[in-house]
N, C-alpha and C positions, 0 to 999 in steps of 0.2 A: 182548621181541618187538614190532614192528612191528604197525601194526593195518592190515587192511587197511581201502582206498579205500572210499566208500558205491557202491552201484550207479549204474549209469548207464544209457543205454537207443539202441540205434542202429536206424536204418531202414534195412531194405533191401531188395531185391527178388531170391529166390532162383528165380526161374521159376516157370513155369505152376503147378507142384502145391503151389507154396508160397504164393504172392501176395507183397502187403507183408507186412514181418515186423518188428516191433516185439522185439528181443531184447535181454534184461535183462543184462550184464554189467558187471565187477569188475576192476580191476588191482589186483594184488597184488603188494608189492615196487616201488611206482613209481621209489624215488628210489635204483635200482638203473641207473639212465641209459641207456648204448648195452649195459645187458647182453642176453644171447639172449631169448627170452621161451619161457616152458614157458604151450603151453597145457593145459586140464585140459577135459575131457569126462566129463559126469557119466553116473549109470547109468541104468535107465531109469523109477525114478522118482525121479531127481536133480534136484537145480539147486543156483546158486549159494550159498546159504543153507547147503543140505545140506553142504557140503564141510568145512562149518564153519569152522575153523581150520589144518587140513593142508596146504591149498596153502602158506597161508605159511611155515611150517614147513619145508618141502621148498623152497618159493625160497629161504630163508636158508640152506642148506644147497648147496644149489647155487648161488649167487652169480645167481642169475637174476630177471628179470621172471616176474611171472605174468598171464595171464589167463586170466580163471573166468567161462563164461557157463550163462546157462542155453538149453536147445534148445527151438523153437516149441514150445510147448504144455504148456512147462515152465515153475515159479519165477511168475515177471513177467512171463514174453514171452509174446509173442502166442499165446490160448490154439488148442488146438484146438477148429473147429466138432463138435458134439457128433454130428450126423450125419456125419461126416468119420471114414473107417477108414483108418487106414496101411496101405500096402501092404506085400504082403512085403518088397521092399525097399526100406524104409525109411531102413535104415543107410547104404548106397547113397547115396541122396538128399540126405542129411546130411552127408555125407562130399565128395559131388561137387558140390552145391549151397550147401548151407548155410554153411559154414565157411568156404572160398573168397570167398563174397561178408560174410560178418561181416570178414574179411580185410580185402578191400578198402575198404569203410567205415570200417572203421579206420585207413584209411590205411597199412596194415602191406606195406611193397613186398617184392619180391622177393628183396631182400639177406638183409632180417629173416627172410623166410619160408625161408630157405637156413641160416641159424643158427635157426630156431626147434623146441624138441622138444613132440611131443606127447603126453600122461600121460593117459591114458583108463581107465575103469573100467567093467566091466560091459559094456552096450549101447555104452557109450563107448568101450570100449578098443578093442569090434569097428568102430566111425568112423575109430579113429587109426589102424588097420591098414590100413582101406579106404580112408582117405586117403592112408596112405604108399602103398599100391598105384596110386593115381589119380594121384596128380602124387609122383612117387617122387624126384624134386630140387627140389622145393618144402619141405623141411624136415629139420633134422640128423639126426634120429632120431626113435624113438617107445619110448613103453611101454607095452605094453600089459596092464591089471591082472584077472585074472578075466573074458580076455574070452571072446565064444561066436564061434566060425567054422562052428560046424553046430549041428543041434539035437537033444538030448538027450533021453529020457524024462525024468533028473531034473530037469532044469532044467524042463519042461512039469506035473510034479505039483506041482513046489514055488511053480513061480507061479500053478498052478488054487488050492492051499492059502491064499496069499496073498489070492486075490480071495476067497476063505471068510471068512476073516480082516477085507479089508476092509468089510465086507457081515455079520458079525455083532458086529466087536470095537470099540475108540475108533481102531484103527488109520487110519479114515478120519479124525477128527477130529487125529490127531496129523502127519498128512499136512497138513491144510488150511493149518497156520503157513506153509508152505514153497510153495503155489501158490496162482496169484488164484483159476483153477478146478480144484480136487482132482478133480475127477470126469472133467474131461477130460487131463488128468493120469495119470490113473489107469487109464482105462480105454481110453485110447488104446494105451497100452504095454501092457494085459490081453490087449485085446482081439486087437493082431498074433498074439501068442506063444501065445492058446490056440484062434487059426483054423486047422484039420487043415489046409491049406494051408501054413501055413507051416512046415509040420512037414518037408517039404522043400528050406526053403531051405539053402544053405551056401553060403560065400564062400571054401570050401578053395581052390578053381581062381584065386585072384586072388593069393591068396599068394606067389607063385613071381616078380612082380613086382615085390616090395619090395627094393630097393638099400639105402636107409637101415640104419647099427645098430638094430637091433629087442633089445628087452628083455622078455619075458612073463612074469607071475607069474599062481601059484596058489594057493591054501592047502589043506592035504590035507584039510580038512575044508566046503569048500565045497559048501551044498545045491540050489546053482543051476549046478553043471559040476563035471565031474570032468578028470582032468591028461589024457586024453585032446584037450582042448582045445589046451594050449599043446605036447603031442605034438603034433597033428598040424601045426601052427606050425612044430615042429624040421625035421619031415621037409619041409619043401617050401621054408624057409627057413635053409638051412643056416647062415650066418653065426648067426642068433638065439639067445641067451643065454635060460636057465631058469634060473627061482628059483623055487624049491617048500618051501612054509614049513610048520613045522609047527604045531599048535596052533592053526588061523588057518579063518579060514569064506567067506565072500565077498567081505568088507569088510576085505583086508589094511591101510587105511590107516583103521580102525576098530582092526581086531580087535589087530594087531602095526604098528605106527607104526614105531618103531627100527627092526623088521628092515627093513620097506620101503623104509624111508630110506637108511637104508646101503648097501642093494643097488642102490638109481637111484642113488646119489652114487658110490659104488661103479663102476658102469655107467657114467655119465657122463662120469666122468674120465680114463676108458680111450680117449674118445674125443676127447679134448682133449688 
């Protein structure tokens, strides 16, 4: 197996609510040349590091480019000011802002972005959806892994549990490897999801948008969403394929790798 690239760092300017942004990203699979590029959106206390070794894994497997960044306030990149609260939507902003312009900094034109898929997890998968909804021929497809399109009780108890967790156990310290500031990290992505405000958002209504092949996975055992989620995905996006693993908890590219894999390569070549 291929290792992947060391990080790299690009600037960019995503608008008013962003400013400059210092964001820390990875190619994975470089010397895969004019292949499509998959990008990867980590969850929402992800970044580049976190992925560990799967993106590559999943490029060689699909003959593709990868890239793996981390989002403001994540990893390397520009952290978040510690008096600074995300707004409700924030996926939104990241989706419509942020990646668009890492895009273009990277020089990644129009062609590429018309062959490029996106593989999101988490917080990220709910990006790759709101990005295939925001520019719906800017990209071949998406997967989306465990993501949230509304918000759930369990997903709100298990992330109040979590800040318990961070806040009495070394869980903050095994965090700190993977961001310059854990706290703002941390409590960034806390603090949206346990605001009774956000407790009604939902991005159902955008759905119905997406042109792109759409792929959504669950695991029946996940303590942060139940298949509710990528139902309600089916019903408003009729083309979109479901995969529901068994055995499997939030982290299908933790928990079950093989099945994952099989099922985007699976997926992907349906489409080729």
């Amino acid at each position: 197996m291929q290792e992947t690239t060391a990080s790299n760092f690009a600037d960019l300017a995503a608008g008013e609510t962003y400013g400059p942004l210092r964001i820390e990203y990875r190619w994975v699979n470089p010397a895969a040349g004019d292949a499509p590029i998959a990008v990867f959106l980590h969850e929402g206390l992800g970044s580049v590091a976190m992925w560990r070794d799967w993106p590559q894994s999943l490029c060689e497997r699909l003959g593709m480019r990868g890239l793996v960044y981390s989002r403001p306030g994540y990893g390397w990149s520009t952290p978040r000011a510690h008096h600074v609260k995300w707004p409700a939507d924030f996926m939104t902003g990241q989706a419509q802002h942020v990646l668009p312009a890492l895009l273009d900094a990277l020089d990644i034109d129009m062609r590429e972005r018309q062959r490029m898929w996106l593989i999101g997890h988490s917080d990220g998968g709910s990006i790759a959806l709101l990005y295939a909804a925001l520019h719906p021929a800017a990209l071949a497809g998406a997967v989306a892994i465990a993501p949230h399109v509304f918000v759930e009780d369990l997903s709100v108890a298990s992330i109040a549990q979590t800040k318990q967790l961070y806040e009495s156990t070394d869980l903050r310290a095994k965090l700190s490897r993977y961001h310059a500031d854990v706290d703002s990290a941390f409590y960034g992505w806390n603090d949206v999801w346990l605001n009774p405000a956000f407790r009604q958002w939902s991005m159902t209504h955008q759905l119905a948008a997406i042109r792109k092949p759409l792929l959504a996975v669950q695991g029946h055992d996940d303590n942060y969403g139940t298949m509710d989620q990528i139902d309600a995905i089916a019903d408003r996006v009729p083309h979109a394929q479901l995969i529901k693993l068994d055995a499997c908890g939030h982290s299908p590219h933790r928990d079950a790798p093989d099945a994952l894999n099989e099922a985007i390569a699976a997926f992907v070549a349906q489409q080729r």
